[in-house]
matplotlib code that plots the C-alpha trace (Angstrom):
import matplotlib.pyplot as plt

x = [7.0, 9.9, 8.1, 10.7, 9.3, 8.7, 10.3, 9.6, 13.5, 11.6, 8.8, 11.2, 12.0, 8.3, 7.3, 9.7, 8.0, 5.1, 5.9, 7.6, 4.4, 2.4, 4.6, 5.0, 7.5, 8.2, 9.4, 12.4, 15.2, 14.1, 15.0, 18.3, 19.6, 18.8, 22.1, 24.0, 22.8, 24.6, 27.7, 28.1, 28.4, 25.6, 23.2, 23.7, 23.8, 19.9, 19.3, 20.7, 18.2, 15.4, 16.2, 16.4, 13.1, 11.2, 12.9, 11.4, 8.2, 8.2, 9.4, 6.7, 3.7, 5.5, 5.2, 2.1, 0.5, 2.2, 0.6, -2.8, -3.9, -6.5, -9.1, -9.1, -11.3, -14.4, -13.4, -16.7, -15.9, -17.2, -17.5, -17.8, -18.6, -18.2, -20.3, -18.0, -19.0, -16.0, -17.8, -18.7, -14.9, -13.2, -13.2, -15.1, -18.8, -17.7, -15.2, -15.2, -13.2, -12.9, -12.0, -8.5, -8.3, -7.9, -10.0, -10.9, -13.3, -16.5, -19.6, -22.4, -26.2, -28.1, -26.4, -25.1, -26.1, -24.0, -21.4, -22.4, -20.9, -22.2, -21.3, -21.1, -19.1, -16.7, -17.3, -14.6, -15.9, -16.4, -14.3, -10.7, -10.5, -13.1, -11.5, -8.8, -10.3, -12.6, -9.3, -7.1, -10.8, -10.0, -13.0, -11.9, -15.7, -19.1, -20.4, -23.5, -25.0, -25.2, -26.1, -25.8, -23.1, -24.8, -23.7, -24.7, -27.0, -24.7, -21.5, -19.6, -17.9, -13.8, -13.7, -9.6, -8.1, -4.7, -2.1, 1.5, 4.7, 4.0, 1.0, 2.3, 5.0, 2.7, 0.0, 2.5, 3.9, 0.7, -2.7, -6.1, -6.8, -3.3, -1.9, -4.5, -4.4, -0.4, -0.5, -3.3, -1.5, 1.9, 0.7, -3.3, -4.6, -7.7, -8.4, -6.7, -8.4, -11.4, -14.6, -15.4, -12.8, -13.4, -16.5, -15.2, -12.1, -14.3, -17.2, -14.2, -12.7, -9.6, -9.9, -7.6, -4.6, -5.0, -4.8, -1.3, 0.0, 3.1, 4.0, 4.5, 6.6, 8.4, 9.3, 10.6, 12.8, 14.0, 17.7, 18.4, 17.2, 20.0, 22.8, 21.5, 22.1, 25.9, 28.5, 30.2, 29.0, 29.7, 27.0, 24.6, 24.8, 24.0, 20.9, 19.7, 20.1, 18.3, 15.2, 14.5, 13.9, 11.0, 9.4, 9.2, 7.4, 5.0, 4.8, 4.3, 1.4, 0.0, 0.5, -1.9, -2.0, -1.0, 2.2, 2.7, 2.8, 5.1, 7.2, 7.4, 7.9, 11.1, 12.6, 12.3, 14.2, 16.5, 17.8, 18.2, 20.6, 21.9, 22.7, 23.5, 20.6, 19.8, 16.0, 13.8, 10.6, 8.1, 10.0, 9.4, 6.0, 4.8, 5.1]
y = [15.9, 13.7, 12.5, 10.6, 7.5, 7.7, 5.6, 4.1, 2.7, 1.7, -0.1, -3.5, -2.5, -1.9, -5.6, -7.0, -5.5, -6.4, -10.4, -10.7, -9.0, -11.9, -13.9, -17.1, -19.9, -20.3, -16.7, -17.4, -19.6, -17.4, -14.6, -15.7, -17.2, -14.2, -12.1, -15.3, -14.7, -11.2, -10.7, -7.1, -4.9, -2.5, -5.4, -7.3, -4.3, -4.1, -7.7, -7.7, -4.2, -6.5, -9.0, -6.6, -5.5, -8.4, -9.7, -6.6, -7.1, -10.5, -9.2, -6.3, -8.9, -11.1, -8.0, -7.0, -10.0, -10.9, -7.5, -7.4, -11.0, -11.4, -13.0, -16.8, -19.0, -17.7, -16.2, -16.6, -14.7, -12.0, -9.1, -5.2, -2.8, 0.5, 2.0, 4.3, 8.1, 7.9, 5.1, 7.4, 8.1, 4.5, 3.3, 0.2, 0.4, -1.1, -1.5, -4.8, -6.0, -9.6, -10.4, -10.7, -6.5, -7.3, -4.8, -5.8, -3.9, -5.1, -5.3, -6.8, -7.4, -6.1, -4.4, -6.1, -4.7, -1.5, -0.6, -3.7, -7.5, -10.5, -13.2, -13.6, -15.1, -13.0, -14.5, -14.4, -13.3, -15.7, -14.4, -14.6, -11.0, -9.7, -10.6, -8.8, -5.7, -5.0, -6.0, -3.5, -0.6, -2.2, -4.7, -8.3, -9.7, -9.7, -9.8, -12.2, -12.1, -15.4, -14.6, -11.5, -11.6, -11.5, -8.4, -7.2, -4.4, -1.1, -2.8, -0.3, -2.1, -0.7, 0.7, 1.9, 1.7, -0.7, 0.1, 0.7, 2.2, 5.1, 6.1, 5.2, 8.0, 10.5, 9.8, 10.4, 13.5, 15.2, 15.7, 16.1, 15.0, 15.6, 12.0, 11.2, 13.6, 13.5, 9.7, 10.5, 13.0, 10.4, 7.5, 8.0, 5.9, 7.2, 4.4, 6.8, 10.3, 11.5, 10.8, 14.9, 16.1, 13.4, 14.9, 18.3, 17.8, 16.1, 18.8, 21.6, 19.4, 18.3, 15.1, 14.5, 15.9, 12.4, 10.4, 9.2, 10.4, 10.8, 14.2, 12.2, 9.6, 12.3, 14.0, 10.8, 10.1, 13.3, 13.1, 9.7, 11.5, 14.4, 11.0, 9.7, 12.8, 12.4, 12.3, 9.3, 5.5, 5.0, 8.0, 6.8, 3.6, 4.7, 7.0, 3.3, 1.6, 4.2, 3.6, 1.1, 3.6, 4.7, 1.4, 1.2, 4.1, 2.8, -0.6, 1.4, 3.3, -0.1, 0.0, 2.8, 2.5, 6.2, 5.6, 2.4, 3.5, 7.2, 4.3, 2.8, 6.2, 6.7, 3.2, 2.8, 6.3, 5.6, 2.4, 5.3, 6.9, 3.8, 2.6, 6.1, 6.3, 9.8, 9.9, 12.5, 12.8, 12.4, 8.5, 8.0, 8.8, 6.9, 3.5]
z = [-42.1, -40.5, -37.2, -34.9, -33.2, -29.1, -27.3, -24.1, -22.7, -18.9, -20.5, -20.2, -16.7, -15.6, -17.4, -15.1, -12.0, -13.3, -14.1, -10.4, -8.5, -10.7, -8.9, -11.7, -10.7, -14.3, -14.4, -11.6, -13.7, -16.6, -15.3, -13.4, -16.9, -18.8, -17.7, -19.2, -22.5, -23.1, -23.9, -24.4, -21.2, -21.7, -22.5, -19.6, -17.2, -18.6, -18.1, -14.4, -14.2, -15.3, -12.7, -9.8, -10.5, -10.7, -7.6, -6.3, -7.3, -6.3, -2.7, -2.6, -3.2, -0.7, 2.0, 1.0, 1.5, 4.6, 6.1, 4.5, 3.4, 0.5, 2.5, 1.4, 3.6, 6.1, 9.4, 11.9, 15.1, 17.7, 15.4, 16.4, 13.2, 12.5, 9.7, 8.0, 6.7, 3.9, 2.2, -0.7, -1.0, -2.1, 1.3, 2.8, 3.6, 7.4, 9.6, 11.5, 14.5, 16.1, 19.4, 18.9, 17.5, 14.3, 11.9, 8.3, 5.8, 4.5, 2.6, 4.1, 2.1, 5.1, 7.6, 10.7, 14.9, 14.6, 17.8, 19.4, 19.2, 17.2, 16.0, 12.8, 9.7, 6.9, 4.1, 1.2, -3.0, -5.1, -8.0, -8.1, -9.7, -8.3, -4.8, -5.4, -6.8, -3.9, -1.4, -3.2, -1.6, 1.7, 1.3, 2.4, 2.4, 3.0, 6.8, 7.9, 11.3, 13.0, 16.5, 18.6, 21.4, 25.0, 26.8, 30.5, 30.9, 31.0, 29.4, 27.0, 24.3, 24.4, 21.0, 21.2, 18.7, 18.3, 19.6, 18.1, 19.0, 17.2, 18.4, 22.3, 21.3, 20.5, 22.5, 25.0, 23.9, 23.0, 24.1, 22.7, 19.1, 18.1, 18.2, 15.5, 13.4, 12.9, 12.3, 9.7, 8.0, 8.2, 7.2, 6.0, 9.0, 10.2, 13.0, 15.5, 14.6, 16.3, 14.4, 15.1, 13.7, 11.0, 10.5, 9.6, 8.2, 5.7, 5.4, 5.2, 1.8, 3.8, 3.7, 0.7, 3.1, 5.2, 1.9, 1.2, -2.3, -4.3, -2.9, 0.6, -1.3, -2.7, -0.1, 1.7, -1.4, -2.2, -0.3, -2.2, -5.4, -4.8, -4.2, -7.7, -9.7, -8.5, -11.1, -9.0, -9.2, -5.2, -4.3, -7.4, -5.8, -1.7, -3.1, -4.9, -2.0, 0.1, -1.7, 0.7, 2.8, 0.6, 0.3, 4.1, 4.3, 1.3, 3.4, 6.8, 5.0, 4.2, 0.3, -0.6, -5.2, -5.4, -3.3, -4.7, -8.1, -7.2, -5.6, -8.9, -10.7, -8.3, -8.5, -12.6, -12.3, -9.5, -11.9, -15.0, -13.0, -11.8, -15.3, -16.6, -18.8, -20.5, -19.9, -19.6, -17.6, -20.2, -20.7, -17.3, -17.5, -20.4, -18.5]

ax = plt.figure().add_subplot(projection="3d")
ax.plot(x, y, z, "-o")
ax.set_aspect("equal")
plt.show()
């Protein structure tokens, strides 16, 4: 039986995404002489492909750290948390605001004064990798209580949630839960919807449709994927470049994995068409 071997053309491509999320300053001169050493014009369109995605890997680590920080060093502050009912579902154990309004997810040993302020200290993991596993859940740390925060008798603690353009646009155009539940069905952020409707959406087995997935990246790319099955170079070329569009939206979700790696799917294949390269999906799927 004459069995043909598989191939894999975008494993190449996706090693280079993978080497410039890592991040190595060893990787950068590397990579910028490796067009050089090609002479032949299909071979160094493949090299400069290789290039372009580990500059945007390098770039998407850059963002995503930028927007949400591994947590590094011990942040001791006036903390408000929030145990969370989605706990069971990937999500952090607590939701903990500082003064300031910023909210990060943690762990804590024993629970911290619930709906009320304290002051107490985020503390960082110790491992390196474990760090990073529990920050890619939405965990940035384990909470301690130091002290609890002196309140008067009768004081409510303002538990809005931050504010954003977006949510000032719909908030305005729209009343009731609404606002809310649009911007968790957009973008899979759940700060803004009423914990009620929480409550059922999860007891009803909707909550999945507030999880961003591939089907939202898709939809988002699907224009630029019509401009990349054009026969012409120019329209190949402005559905490429329009994938920016879906990164923002991936970025503007917060970098969920599932839309991060649909993201991937898309790009590896928007380069395909870029360099004219007959693949099929099952290639494209067995990176």
């Amino acid at each position: 039986m004459d069995v043909k071997t598989f191939r894999s053309p975008l494993t190449a491509l996706a090693l280079a995404l993978w080497v410039g999320c890592l991040q190595w300053p060893l990787t950068v001169p590397l990579a910028l002489a490796l067009p050089l050493l090609y002479r032949r014009h299909k071979a160094r369109s493949s090299a400069f492909s290789f290039l372009l995605l580990l500059a945007l890997g390098w770039t998407a680590r850059s963002v995503q750290d930028a927007m949400n920080p591994v947590l590094s060093k011990p942040k001791t502050a006036c903390w408000t948390c929030t145990k969370n009912v989605h706990a069971d579902a990937g999500e952090p154990p607590l939701h903990c605001k500082n003064e300031t309004g910023h909210v990060y997810g943690a762990a804590a040993s024993a629970d911290p004064p619930l709906n009320a302020p304290f002051i107490g200290t985020l503390w960082p993991f110790h491992s390196a990798s474990w760090q990073i596993y529990q920050h890619s859940k939405g965990v940035h740390g384990t909470i301690r209580t130091t002290v609890s925060c002196l309140l008067s008798p009768g004081a409510q603690l303002d538990e809005e949630p931050p504010s954003n353009p977006l949510w000032e646009f719909l908030h305005t155009h729209f009343t009731g839960q609404a606002p809310g539940l649009i911007i968790a069905l957009i973008s899979g952020d759940k700060r803004y919807l009423d914990p009620q409707l929480k409550t059922q959406l999860s007891h009803a087995g909707l909550a999945h449709l507030m999880a961003v997935s591939g089907y939202h990246v898709g939809l988002v790319s699907f224009p630029f994927l019509v401009l990349l099955r054009h026969r012409r170079s120019v329209f190949r070329l402005a559905g490429f470049m329009g994938l920016t569009a879906t990164w923002s939206f991936i970025a503007f979700c917060g970098f969920p994995t599932s839309a991060v790696r649909a993201g991937l799917m898309i790009t590896g294949y928007g380069l395909s068409q870029l360099a004219r390269l007959n693949l099929s999906a099952m290639h494209l799927m067995s990176t």
